[in-house]
N, C-alpha and C positions, 0 to 999 in steps of 0.2 A: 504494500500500500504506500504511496506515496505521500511527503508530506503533506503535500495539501490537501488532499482526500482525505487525511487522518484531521489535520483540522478542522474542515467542513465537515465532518460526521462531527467531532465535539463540539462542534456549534451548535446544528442541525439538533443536536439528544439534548443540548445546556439552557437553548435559547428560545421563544422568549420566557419559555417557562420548563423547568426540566420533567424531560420524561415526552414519551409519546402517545400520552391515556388522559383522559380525565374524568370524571361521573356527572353524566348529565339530568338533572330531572324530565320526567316526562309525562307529569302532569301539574296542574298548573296550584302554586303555595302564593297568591298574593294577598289573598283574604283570610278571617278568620273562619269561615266555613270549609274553604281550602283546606284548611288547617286540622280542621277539626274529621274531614275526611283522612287526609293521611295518614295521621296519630291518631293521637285517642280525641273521643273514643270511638270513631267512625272505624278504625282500623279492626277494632276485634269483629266484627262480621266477617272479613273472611277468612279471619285465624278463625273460626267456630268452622267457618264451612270445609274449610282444608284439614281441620281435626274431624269432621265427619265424614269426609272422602278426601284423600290425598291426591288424587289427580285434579282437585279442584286447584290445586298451585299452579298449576298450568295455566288456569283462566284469571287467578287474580295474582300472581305474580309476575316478575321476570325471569325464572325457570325456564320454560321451553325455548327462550331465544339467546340463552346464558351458559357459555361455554369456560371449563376451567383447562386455562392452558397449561402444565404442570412439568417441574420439571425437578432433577436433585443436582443439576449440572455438571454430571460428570462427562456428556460426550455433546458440548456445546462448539456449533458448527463442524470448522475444521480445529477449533483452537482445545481442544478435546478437554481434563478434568479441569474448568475453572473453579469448578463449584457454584454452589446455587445464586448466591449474592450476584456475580460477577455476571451470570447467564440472564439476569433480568433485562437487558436490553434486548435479547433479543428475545425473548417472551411477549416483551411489548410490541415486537416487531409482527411477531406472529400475530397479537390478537388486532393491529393495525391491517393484517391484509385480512382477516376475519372482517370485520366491518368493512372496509371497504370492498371487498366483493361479494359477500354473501349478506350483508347490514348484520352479521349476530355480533352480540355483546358479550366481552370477554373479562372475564380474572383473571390474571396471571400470577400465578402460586408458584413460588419457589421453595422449595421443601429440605431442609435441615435435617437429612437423614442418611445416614450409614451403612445402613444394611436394607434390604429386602422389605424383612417385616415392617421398621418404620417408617420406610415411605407409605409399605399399600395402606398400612395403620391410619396413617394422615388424611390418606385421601379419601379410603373409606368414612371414615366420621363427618370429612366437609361435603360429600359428595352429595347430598341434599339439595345444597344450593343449587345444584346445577342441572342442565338438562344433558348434558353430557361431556365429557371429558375429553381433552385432546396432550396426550404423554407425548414430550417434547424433552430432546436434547438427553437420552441418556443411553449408558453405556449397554452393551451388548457382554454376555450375555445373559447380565440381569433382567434387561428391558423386556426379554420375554416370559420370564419367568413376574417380573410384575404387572405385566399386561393381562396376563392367563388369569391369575388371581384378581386384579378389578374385576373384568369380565362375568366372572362366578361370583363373585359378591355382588355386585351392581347392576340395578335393573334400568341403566341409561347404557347410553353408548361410550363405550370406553378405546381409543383408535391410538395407537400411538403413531403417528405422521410417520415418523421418518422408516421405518417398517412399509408400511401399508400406504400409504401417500404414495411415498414411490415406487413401491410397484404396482401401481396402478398406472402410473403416469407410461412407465417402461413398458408395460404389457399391452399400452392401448399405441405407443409407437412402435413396437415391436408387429404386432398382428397387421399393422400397414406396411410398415418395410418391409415383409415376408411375402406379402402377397405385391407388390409390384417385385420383388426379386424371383417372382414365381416360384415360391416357394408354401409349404405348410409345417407349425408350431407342432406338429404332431409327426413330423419326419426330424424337425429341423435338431443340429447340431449344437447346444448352446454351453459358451464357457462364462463362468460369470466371476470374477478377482474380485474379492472382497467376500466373506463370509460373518457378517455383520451383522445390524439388523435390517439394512436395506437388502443385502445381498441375500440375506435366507427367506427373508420376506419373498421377494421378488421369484425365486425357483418355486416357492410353495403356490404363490400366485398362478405361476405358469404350468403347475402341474393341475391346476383347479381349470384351465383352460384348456386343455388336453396339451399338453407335452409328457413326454416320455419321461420316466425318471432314469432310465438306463443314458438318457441321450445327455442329462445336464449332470457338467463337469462343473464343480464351485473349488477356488483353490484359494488358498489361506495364506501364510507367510509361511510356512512349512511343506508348499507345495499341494498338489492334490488332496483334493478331501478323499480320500478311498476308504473302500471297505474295512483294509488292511490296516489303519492306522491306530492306536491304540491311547490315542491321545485327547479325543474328541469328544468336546459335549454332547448334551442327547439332543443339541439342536442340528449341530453340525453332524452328529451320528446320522441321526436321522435322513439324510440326503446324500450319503456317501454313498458310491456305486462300485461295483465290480470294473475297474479298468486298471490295463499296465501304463498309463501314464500317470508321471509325477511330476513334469512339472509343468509350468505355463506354456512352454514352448511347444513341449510333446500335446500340450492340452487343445495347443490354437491348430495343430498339423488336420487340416480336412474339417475345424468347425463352419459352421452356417454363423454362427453368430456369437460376438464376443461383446460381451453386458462387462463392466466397469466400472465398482462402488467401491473404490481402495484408495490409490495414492500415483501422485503425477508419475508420466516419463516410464509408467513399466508395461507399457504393449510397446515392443519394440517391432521396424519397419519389415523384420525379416519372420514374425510371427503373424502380421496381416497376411505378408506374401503366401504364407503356407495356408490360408485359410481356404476353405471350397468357393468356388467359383460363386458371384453375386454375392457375396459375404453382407452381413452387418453387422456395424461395432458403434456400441455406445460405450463413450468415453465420457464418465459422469464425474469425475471427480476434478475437485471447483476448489480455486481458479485456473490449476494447469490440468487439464485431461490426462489418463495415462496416457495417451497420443496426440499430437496435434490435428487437426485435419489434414493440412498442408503435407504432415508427413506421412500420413495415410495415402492421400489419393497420390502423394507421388510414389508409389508403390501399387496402387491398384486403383485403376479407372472405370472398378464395375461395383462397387459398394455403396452401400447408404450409409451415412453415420450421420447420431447424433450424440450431442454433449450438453455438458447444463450449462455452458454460459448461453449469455444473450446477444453476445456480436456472435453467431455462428447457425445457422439455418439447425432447423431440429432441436429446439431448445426443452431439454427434459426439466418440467418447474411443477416442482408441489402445489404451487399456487391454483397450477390447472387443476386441480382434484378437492384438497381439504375443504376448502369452504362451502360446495356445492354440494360433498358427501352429505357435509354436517347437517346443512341446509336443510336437505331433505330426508334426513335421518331425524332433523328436530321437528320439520314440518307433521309428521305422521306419531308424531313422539314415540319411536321407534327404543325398543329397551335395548339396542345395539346393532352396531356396524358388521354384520355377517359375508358370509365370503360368495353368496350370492349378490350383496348391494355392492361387494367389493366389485364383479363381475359385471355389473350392468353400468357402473360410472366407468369400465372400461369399454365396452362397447359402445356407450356415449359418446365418449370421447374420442374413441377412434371411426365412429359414423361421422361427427363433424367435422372431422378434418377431409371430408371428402365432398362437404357441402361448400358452394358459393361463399367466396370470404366478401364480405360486408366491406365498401369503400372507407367508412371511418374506421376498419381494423387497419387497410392495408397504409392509410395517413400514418395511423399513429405507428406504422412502423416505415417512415420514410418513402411510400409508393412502394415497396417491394412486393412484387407480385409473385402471390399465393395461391399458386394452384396445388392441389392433390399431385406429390409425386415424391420424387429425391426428396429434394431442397423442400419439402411439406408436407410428415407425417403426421404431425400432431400440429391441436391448435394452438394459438398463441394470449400467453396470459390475459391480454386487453381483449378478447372476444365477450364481449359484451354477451352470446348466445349461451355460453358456460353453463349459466343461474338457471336456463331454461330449458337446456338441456341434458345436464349432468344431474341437478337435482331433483327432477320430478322421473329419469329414471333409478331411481335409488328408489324414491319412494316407493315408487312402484314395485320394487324389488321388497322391500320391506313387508310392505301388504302381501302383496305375492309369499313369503317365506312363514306369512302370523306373528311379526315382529312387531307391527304396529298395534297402538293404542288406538289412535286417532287416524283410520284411513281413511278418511276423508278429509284429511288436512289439505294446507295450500298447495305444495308441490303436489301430492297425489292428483287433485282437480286440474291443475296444470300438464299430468302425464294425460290426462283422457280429453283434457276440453282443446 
């Protein structure tokens, strides 16, 4: 980061008022009647009616549209254990793109715990307030062992982003690249670097999609994840395959597709070259990919790649998914984020990008023309169609599974009208 980019963020978070949140009221306190509705003693009606049915919170609170962003900060961004204190800027960050694309309102909870038990402890007892929860910035591979557990305690939606965000995002650019490389997810070859929570996330995704479990190679710092290894948790157990390769190179010789959730500069030029013919390689890790493009296609001029930055066509961004998930996961008041709703914001998302891009998308990204192909698997954050498309099929999905509360919330009317 450059100086002055480091300056203008410390302005931008310092000034004119620190932080990037504030609590707005939303009805109106200028009179004493005012008053007397929002405290006492106007206020105990609908404490009676929510002590006599608890989905009445939904109707007289701000519950259903109240998301707790949460986190212990141990694996915030790239800058890995800050700790929680340190990790609140970009919680705030998070629940800034929460309102601004999806309008939900956010907490962001930073949580002071060491182990396991005291964070799910925490979140469990707050978990009330909210309509659902969004686990953010924490290390692997705790993160799934405290994911699993919210889940089974709580009857809201519990998603940890960086897991399940991104593979969604991956799985809905991947199903388009395959099919203009004429190719299908159910023959295809796929290697994935990094065995995280993105990267195990992302295989478990794609085997919910039909992909072969014999066909996905994940390799770790130790090489291949295989059968044979004796060293592996039960997450990484869990997806290790029968093959005599061990390392990335032997992993990339005749893959379809090389996925990239680790660390810059390690797809080297002579590991694309060995890849099968019409290759794709996402190079996700932000800000240097493990490959550049430039060093890509100068080595192979028949690939589709994409990466998570935003100067680079094919840009893989969480923003495309969480908010819209949530959306329509809160819309139906859905008691969680299931691996069908997971399924259908992937097929949203990759039906859109095969629709007519909207002239004030292609503005806001300097006239560049967006059509369905290479250079346009997926949509781009500012699609305005996102909200309309991504979360009312969730909802849909939600009803469809017996998830929902309220199936006839907003997004679901919005999936059928």
């Amino acid at each position: 980061m450059s100086e002055s980019l480091r300056q203008a963020a410390l302005a931008y978070h310092a000034e004119p008022r620190p932080g990037k949140l504030a609590i707005v009221a939303t009805k109106p306190t200028a009179t004493q009647q005012d008053l007397a509705l929002a405290y006492t003693p106007g206020v105990a009606a609908p404490v009676r009616e929510i002590e006599r049915a608890p989905e009445a919170a939904y109707r007289y609170t701000a519950k259903g549209n109240l998301v707790g962003v949460i986190t212990d900060g141990t694996a915030v961004l790239g800058l890995g254990n800050v700790g929680p204190l340190a990790g609140k800027p970009v919680m705030e960050g998070k629940a800034v793109l929460f309102k601004r694309f999806a309008d939900i309102d956010v907490f962001d909870i930073e949580v002071n715990a060491t182990t396991v038990d005291e964070f799910v402890d925490t979140v469990v007892r707050i978990a009330p307030t909210f309509g659902g929860i969004n686990l953010e910035d924490i290390a692997a591979p705790r993160c799934f062992e405290i994911e699993e557990r919210l889940m089974a305690a709580l009857d809201i939606p519990v998603f940890h982003d960086d897991q399940h965000g991104t593979a969604i995002i991956i799985a809905a650019g991947l199903l388009n690249a395959l099919e203009l490389q004429g190719k299908r997810l159910a023959a295809a070859r796929v290697v994935c670097l990094g065995a995280g929570a993105a990267g195990i996330a992302s295989m478990r995704l794609l085997l919910g999609l039909g992909a072969r479990r014999e066909n996905l190679l994940m390799v770790d710092r130790k090489g291949v994840i295989h059968s044979g290894r004796d060293d592996l948790n039960p997450y990484k157990a869990a997806l290790a395959v029968d093959t005599e390769a061990r390392t990335l190179q032997e992993a990339c010789a005749g893959a379809d597709v090389f996925i990239g959730v680790s660390g810059p500069n390690l797809l080297k030029p002579e590991m694309v070259a060995s890849m099968a013919p019409r290759p794709v390689i996402f190079a996700l890790s932000n800000p240097d990919p493990e490959i550049h493009p430039q060093q890509a296609f100068a080595v192979r001029d028949d690939l589709i790649m994409a990466t998570g930055r935003s100067d680079y066509p094919n840009q893989v961004n969480n923003v495309l998914g969480f908010p819209f998930i949530f959306r329509g996961a809160l819309d139906v008041h859905a008691r969680c984020i299931n691996e069908a709703m997971q399924i259908a914001a992937v097929h949203a998302l990759a039906g859109l990008a095969r629709e007519p891009v909207p002239a004030e998308v292609r503005a806001a990204y300097g006239g560049r023309d967006m059509v369905f192909g290479p250079d346009y698997i997926i949509p781009t954050p500012l699609d305005p169609r996102l909200i309309d498309v991504v979360a009312p099929a969730v909802a849909q999905a939600a009803v469809a599974s017996g998830v929902a509360r309220a199936p006839h919330g907003l997004a679901a009317q919005r999936a059928v009208g």
